[in-house]
N, C-alpha and C positions, 0 to 999 in steps of 0.2 A: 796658687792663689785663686778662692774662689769669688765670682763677682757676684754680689748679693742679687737677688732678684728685685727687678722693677714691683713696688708694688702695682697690681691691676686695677683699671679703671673698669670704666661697665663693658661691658662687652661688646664686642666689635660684629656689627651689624652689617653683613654682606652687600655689595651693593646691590646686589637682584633684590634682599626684603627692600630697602630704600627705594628704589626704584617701581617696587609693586606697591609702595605704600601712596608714590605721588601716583599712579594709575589707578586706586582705591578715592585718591582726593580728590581728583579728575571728576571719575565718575557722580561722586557725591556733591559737587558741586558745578557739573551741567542739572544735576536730580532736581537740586537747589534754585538753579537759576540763577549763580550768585556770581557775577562777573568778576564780583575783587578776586575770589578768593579764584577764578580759574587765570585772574592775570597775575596773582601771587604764587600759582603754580609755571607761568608760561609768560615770563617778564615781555619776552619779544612778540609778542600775541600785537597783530596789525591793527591797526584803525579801523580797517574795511573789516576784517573780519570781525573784531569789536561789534560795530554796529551791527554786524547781519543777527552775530547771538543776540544781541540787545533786543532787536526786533524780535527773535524768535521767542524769544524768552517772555518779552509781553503778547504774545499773540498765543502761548502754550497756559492750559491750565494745570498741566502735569506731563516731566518727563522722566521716564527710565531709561536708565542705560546698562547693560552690560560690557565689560568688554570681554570678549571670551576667549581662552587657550592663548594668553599672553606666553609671546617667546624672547626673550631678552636675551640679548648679545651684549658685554659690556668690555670696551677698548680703551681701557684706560681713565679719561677725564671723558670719555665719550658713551653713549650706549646708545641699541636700536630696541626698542619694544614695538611686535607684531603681532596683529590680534586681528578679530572681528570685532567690531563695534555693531551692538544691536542697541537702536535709538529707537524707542517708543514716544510719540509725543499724541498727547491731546489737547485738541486747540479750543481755546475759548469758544469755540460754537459747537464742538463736541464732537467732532472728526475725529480720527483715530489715524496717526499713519507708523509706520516703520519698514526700518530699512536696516540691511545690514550691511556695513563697509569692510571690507580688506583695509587695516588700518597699518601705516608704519608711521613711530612715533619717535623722534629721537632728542636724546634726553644730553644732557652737558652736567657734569658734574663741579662747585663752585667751594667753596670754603664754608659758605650760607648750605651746602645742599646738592641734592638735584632738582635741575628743574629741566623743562621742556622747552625746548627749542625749535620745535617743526612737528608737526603734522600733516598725511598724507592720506586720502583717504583715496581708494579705487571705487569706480564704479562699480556696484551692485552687479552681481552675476545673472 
């Protein structure tokens, strides 16, 4: 007796692209400045830290970000992405600063998605 085959649905998208796609939306909306869409990425995103992007965000006339050499670990309903983050910002009066952090970022996986759960940045070497 043979068992017919499941028809296939679209293709089944590894969690590493899923997880490189929220670090792609990450990035393009700190670029942004756009709070929802980084609290629609990082539902647990604090109050305090809320405010401090708030502030930075109106005090920035333009930011870039990188994150560079993402390495992703993924355990299950859980994952870690580690990277550099290079933050370029220019501020309303037209300073320039950047920095690059040792970033670990770790993600939870839900029925909705991944989304981000913590970030860790080290200090600048």
């Amino acid at each position: 007796v043979t068992t017919p085959a499941l028809p296939s649905s679209s293709p089944v998208v590894p969690a590493e692209g899923l997880i490189k796609e929220v670090l792609s939306k990450y990035e393009a909306a700190l670029e942004g400045r756009n709070l929802d869409a980084i609290k629609r990425l990082w539902p647990s995103l604090g109050e305090t830290q809320q405010a401090a992007m708030q502030k930075e965000f109106q005090h920035a006339s333009r930011i870039a970000v990188t994150l560079l050499t993402p390495q992703i670990t993924v355990s299950g309903n859980t994952a870690t992405a580690t990277f550099t983050r290079r933050y370029q910002l220019q501020t309303t009066e037209g300073s320039r600063l950047q920095t690059d952090n040792r970033t670990t970022m770790t993600l939870r996986h839900t029925n909705a998605g991944w989304f981000i759960d913590q970030i860790r940045f080290e200090a600048p070497r």
